[in-house]
LUMDO-801623 format. One record per residue (C-alpha): residue number from 1; residue in one letter; x, y, z. Coordinates in steps of 0.1 Angstrom, whole numbers. Example, Ala and Ser with C-alpha at 12.3 -4.5 7.8 and 13.67 -1.06 7.14 Angstrom:
REM residues 2
SITE     i   aa      xx      yy      zz
SITE     1    a     123     -45      78
SITE     2    s     137     -11      71
***
This chain:
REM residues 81
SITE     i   aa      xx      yy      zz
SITE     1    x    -145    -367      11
SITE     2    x    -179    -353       2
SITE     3    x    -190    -359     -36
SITE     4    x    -196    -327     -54
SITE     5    x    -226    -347     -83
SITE     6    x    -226    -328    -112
SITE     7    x    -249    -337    -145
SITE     8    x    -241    -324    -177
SITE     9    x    -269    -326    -205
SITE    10    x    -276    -308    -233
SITE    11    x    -301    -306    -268
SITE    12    x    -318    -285    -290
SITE    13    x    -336    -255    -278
SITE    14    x    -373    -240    -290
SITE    15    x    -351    -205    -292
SITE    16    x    -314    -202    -289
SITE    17    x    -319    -168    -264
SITE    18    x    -342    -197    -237
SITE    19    x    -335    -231    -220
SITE    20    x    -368    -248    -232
SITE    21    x    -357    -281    -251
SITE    22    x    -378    -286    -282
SITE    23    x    -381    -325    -274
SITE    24    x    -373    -339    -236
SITE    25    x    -371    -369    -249
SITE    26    x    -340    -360    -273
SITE    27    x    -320    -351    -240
SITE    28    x    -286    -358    -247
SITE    29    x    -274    -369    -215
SITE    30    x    -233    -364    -209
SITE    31    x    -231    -382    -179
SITE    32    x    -229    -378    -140
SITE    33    x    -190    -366    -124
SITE    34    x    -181    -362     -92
SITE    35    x    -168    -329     -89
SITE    36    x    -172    -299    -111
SITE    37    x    -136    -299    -131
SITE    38    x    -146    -333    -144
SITE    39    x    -183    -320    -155
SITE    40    x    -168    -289    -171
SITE    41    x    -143    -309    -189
SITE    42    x    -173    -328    -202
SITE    43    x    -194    -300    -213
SITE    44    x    -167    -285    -231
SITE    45    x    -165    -311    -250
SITE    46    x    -198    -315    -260
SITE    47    x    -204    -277    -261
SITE    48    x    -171    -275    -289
SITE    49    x    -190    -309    -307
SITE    50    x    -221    -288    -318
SITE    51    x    -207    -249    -317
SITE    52    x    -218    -245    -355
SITE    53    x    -252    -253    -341
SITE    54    x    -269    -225    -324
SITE    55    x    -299    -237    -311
SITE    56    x    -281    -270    -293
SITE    57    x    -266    -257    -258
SITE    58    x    -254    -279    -229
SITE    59    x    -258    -275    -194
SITE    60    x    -241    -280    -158
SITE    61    x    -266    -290    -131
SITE    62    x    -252    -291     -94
SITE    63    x    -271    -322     -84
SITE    64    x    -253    -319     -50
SITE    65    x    -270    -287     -41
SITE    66    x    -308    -304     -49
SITE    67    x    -307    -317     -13
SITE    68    x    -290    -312      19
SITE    69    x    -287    -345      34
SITE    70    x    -283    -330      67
SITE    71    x    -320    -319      66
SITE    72    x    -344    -344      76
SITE    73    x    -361    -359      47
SITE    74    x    -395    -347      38
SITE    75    x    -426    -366      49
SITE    76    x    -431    -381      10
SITE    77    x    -400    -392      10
SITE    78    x    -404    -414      40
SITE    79    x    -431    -432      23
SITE    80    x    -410    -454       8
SITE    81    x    -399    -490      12
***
């Protein structure tokens, strides 16, 4: 069975109406799941933790679709070890 990676992560925002962070290195990061019912469960969670808060928001990011891994890597990439 293909894994489906999903990261959730959230933190504060500069303005509550963008998705710039006001400090990267604040990132709260949820955690990695392996499908997407898993990763909403989680940012639920989070998201219900800090709903008085306007300007903290959390995120889904579908790490699975960053690469296809029937593409043939990139020539940087081969570089490696």
């Amino acid at each position: 069975m293909t894994q489906r990676l999903h990261l959730v992560f959230g933190g504060e925002l500069i303005d509550p109406t963008k998705n710039a962070f006001t400090d990267v290195s604040n990132i709260d990061i949820v955690g990695m799941f392996p499908d997407y019912a898993s990763a909403y469960n989680a940012w639920k969670s989070a998201a219900q933790r800090t709903v008085d808060d306007a300007h903290t928001r959390y995120f889904i990011a579908h790490i699975h679709r960053l690469r296809d891994e029937e593409q043939p890597a990139s020539p940087t990439e081969e570089l490696g070890d």
